[in-house]
KOLVEXRO-25113 format. One record per residue: residue number from 1; residue in one letter; z, x, y of N, C-alpha, C in turn. Coordinates in steps of 0.001 Angstrom, whole numbers, m for minus. Atoms other than C-alpha are relative to their C-alpha. Layout:
seq, type, nzz, nxx, nyy, cazz, caxx, cayy, czz, cxx, cyy
NUM, a, Z, X, Y, Z, X, Y, Z, X, Y $
...
end
This chain:
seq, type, nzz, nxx, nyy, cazz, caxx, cayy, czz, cxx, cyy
1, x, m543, m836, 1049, m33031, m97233, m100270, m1150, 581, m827 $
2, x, 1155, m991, 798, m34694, m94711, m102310, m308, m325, m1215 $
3, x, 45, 292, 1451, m36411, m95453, m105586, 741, 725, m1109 $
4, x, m1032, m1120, 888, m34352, m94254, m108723, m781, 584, m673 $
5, x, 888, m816, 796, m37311, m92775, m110570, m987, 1195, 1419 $
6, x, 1012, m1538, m1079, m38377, m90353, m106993, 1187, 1083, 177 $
7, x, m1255, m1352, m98, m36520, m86912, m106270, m423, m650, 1490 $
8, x, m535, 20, m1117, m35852, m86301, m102596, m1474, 151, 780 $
9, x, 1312, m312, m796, m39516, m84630, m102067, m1274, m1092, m227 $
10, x, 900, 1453, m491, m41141, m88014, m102859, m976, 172, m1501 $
11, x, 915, m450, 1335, m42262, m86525, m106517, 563, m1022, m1220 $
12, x, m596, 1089, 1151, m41578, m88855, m109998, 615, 718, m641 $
13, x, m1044, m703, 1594, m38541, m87610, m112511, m1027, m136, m585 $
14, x, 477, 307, 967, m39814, m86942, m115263, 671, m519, m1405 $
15, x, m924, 869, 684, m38980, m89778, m117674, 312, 926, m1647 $
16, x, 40, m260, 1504, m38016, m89304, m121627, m1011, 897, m786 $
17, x, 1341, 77, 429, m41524, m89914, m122728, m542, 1275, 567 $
18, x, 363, m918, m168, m42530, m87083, m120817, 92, 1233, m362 $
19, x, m981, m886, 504, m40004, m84914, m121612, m348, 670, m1699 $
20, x, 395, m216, 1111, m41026, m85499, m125446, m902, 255, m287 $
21, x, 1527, m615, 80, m44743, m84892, m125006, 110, 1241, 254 $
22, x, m257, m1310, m391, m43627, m81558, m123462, m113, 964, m1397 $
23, x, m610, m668, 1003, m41818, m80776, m126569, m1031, 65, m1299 $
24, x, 838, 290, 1115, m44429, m82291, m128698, m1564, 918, m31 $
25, x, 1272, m739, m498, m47480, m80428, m127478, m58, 2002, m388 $
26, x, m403, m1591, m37, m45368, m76979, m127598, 235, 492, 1305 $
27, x, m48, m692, m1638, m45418, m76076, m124060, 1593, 650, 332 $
28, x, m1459, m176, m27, m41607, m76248, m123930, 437, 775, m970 $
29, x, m562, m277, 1246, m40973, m75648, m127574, m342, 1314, m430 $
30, x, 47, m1794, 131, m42845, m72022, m127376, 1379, 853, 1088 $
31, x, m1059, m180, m1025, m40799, m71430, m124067, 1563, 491, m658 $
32, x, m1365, 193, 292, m37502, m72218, m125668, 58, 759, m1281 $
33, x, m303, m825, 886, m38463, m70312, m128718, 110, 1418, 243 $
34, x, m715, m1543, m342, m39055, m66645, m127114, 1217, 278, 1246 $
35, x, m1303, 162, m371, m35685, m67657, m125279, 775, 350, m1354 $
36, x, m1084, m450, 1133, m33823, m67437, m128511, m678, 964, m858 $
37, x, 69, m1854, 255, m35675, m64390, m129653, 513, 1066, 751 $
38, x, m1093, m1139, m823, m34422, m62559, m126624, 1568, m624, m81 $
39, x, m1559, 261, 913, m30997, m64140, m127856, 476, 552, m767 $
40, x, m383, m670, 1598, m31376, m62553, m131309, 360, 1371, 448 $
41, x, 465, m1228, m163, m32151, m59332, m129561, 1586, 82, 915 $
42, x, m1428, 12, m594, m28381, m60037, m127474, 1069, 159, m860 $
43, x, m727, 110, 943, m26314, m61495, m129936, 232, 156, m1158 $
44, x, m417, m642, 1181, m24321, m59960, m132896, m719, m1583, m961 $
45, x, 208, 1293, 1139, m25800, m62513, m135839, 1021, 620, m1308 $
46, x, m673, m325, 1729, m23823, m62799, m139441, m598, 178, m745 $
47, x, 917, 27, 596, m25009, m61988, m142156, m668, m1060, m369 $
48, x, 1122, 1480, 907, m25869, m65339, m143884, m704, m708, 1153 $
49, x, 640, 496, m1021, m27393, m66412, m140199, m1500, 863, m395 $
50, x, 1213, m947, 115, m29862, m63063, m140768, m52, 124, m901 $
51, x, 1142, 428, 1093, m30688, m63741, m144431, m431, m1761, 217 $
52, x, 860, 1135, 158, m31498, m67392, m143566, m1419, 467, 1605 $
53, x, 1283, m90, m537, m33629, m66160, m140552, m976, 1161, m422 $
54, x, 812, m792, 1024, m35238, m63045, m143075, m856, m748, m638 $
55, x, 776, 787, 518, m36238, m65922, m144936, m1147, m881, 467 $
56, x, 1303, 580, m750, m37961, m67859, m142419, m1036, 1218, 415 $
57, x, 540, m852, m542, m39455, m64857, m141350, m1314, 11, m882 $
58, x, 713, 5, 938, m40923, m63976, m144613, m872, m1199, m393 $
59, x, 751, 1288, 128, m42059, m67729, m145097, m952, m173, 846 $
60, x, 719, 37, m1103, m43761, m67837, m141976, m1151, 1183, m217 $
61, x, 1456, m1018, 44, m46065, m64365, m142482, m648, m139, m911 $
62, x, 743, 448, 1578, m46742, m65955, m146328, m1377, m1022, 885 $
63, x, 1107, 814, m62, m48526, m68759, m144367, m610, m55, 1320 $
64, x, 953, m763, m842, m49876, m66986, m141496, m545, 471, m596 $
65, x, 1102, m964, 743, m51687, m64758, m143790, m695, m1095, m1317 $
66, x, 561, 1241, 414, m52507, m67785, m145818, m1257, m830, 786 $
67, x, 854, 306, m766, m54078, m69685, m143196, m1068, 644, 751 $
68, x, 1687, m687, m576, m56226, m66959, m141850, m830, 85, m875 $
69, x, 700, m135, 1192, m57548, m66291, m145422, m638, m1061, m91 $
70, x, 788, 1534, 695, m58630, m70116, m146158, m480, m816, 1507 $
71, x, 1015, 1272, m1377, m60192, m71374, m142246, m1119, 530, m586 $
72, x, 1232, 300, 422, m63778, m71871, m143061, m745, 712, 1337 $
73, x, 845, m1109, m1010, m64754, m70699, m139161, 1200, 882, 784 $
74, x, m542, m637, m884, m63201, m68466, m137151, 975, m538, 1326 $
75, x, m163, 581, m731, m62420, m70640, m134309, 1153, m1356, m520 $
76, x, m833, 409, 944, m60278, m72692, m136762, 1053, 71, 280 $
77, x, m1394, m823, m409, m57347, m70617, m135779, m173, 300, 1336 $
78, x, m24, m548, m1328, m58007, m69929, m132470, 1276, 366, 634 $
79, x, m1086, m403, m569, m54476, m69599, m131389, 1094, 1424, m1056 $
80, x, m514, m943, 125, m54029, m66782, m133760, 626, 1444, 835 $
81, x, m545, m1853, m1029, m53416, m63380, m130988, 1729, m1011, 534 $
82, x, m1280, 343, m376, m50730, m66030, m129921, 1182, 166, m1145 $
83, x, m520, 871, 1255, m49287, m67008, m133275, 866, 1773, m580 $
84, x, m403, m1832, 800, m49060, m62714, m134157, 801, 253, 842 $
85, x, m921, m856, m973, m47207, m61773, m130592, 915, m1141, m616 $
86, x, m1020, 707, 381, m44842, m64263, m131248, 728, 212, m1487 $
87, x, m681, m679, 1206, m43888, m63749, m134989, 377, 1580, 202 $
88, x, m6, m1865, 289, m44231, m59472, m134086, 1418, m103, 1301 $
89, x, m1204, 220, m835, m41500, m60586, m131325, 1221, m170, m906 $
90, x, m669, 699, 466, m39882, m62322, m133844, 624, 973, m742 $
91, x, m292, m1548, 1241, m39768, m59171, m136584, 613, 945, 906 $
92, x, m815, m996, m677, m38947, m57363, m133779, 1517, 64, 519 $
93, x, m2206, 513, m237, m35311, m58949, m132828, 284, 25, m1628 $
94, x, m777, m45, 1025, m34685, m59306, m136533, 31, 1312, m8 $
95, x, m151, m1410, 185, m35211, m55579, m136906, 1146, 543, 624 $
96, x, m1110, m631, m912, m32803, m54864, m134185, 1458, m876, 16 $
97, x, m1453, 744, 1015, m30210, m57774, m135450, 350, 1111, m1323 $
98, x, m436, m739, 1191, m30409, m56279, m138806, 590, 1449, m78 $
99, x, m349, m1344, m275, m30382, m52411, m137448, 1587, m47, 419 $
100, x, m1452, 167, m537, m27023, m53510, m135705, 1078, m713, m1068 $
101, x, m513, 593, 873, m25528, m55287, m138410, m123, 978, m1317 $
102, x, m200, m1112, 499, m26332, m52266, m140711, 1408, 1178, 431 $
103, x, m1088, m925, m400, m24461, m50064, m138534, 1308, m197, 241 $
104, x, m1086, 27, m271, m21978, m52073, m137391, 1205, m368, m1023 $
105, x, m706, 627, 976, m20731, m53472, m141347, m226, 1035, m1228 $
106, x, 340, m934, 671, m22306, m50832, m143296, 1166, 1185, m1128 $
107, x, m1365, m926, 1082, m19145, m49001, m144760, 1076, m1086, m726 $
108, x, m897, 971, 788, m17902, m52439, m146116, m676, m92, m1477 $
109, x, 992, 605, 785, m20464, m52371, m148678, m1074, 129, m191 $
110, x, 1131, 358, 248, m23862, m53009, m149982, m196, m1232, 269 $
111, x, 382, 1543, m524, m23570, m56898, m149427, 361, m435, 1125 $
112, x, m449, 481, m1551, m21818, m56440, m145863, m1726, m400, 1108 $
113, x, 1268, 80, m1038, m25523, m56598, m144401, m332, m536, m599 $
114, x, 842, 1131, 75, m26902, m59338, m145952, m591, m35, m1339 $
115, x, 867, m69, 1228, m28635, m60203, m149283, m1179, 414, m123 $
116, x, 1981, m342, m70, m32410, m60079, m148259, m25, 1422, 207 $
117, x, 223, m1715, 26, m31269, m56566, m147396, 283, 849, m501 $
118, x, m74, m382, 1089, m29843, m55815, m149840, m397, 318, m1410 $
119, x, 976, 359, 824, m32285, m57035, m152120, m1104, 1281, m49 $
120, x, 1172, m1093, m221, m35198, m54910, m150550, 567, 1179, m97 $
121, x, m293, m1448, 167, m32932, m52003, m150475, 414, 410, m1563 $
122, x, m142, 70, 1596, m32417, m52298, m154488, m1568, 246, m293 $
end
């Protein structure tokens, strides 16, 4: 009988522990994040879904532009060119959530699209 930790081609599952280093490292956890950016860029969001992700948004470029200002060398940040496509992905599905959620609630209101956008548009 076959061991319960081999697949068929004679390779090891990969246990828990592995599973969570994956996640822990990022490898997975970038993966699975520009998965649900091309999500945002699918699915209708509500408003109070797209002012709580406006907010992260905004939070996030406060301390990206934070942290480049205060590394000491250059190399410090090294995974900045990553760190920018990914957030400019990120601005870019909210833009096109929000653009659709403009158009599609837009004659209910000024607060049918959201507070944060409402806000900036005040």
């Amino acid at each position: 009988m076959a061991d319960a930790g081999m697949m068929k081609d004679g390779m090891a599952r990969p246990s828990g522990r592995d599973m969570f280093g994956w996640f822990m490292r990022g490898e997975v956890a970038l993966a699975l994040g520009v998965v649900l950016i091309i999500c945002l860029l699918i699915i209708p969001m509500s408003s109070f879904i797209l002012d709580l992700l406006l907010a992260i948004s905004i939070t996030g470029s406060v301390l990206v532009l934070m942290t480049a200002l205060l590394i000491k060398k250059p190399l410090d940040f090294a995974v900045f060119p990553t760190v920018l496509l990914v957030v400019t992905l990120y601005r870019l599905g909210l833009n096109l959530a929000s653009t659709r959620l403009i158009l599609s609630h837009g004659h209910e209101g000024t607060a049918s699209a959201g507070q944060v956008i409402e806000a900036f548009g005040a």
